[in-house]
PAGURO-650468 format. One record per residue: residue in one letter; x, y, z of N, C-alpha, C in turn. Coordinates in steps of 0.02 Angstrom, whole numbers, plus 50000, padded with zeros to 5 digits. Layout:
BEGIN
aXYZXYZXYZ;...
# end
This chain:
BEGIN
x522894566950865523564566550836523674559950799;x523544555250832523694546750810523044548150741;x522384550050727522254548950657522574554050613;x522794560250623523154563950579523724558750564;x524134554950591524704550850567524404546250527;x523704542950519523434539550480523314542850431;x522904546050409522644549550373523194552250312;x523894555150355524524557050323524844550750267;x524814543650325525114538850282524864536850222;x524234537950239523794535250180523774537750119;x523704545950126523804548350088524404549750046;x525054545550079525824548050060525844540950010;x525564534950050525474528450007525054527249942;x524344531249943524164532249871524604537749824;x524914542549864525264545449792525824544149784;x526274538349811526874536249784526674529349734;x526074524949770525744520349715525364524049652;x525194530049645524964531349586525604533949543;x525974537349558526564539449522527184531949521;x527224527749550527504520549525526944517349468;x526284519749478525904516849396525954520249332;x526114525549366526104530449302526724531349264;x527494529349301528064529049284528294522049270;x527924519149259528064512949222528054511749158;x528374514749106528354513349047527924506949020;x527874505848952527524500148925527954498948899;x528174493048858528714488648804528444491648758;x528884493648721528754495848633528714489948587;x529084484548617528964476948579528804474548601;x528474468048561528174461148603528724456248584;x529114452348649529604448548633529254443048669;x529194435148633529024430848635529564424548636;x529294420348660529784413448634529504409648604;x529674406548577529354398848526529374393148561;x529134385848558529294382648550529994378848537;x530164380748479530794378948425531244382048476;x531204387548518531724389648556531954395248514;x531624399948469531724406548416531304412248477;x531654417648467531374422648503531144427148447;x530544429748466529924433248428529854440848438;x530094445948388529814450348422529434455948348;x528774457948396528444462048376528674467648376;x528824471748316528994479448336528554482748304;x528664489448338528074494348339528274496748257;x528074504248233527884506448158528844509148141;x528924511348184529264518548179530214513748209;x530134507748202530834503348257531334502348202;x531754502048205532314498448174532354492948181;x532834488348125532764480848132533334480748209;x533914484248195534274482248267534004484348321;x533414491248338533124489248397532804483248412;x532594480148378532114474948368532774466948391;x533234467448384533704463548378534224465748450;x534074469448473534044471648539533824469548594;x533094470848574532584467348622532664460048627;x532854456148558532924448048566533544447948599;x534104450448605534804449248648534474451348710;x534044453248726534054454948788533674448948824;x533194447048790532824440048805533394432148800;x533854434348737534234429148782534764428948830;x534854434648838535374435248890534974431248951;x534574431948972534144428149016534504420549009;x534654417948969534764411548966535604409848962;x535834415248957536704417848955537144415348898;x536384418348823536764417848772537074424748744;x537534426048707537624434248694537604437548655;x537184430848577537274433848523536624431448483;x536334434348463535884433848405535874433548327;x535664427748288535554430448260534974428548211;x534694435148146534154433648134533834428448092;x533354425148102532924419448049532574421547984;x532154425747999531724429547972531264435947988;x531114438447913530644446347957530084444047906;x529464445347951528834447047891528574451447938;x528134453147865527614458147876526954454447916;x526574459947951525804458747993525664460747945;x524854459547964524104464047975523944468748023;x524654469048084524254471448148524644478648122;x524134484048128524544489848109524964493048145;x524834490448219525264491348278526144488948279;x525964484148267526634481948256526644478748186;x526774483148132526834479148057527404473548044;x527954474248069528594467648070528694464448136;x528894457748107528884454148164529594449848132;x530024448448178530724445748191530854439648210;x531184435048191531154428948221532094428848228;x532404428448301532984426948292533004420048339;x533724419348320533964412248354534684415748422;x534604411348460534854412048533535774408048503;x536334411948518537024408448505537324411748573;
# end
């Protein structure tokens, strides 16, 4: 009886840890900080500039600013993420 209760847990603990890996989304952007104190973000092909301007309010809210706004946009090379965002923290 006592290894069937092993055997049970174990098996209840690998499939709630594989379905917590598997339900973990990935970031659609790469949000960075600078130096200068500018928040960076990589967006994917298919984003809008205000999702993208989203993701930086959300990085500064961390710091308990509430407003963004933007520096500059250029273009990559990376085809993954072709624009990249530079805003400032207010």
């Amino acid at each position: 009886m006592n290894n069937y209760r092993i055997i049970r847990l174990a098996l209840l603990s690998s499939l709630l840890f594989a379905l917590g890996a598997c339900g973990t989304p990935a970031s659609e952007f790469g949000v960075y900080r600078q130096s200068d104190g500018a928040i960076g973000v990589h967006a994917p092909k298919d984003a809008k500039e205000s999702e993208a301007q989203a993701a930086a309010l959300e990085e500064c809210k961390k710091d308990g600013k509430r407003f963004v706004s933007i520096l500059e946009q250029r273009k990559t090379v990376n085809s993954n993420f072709p624009t990249t965002y530079l805003y400032s923290c207010r």
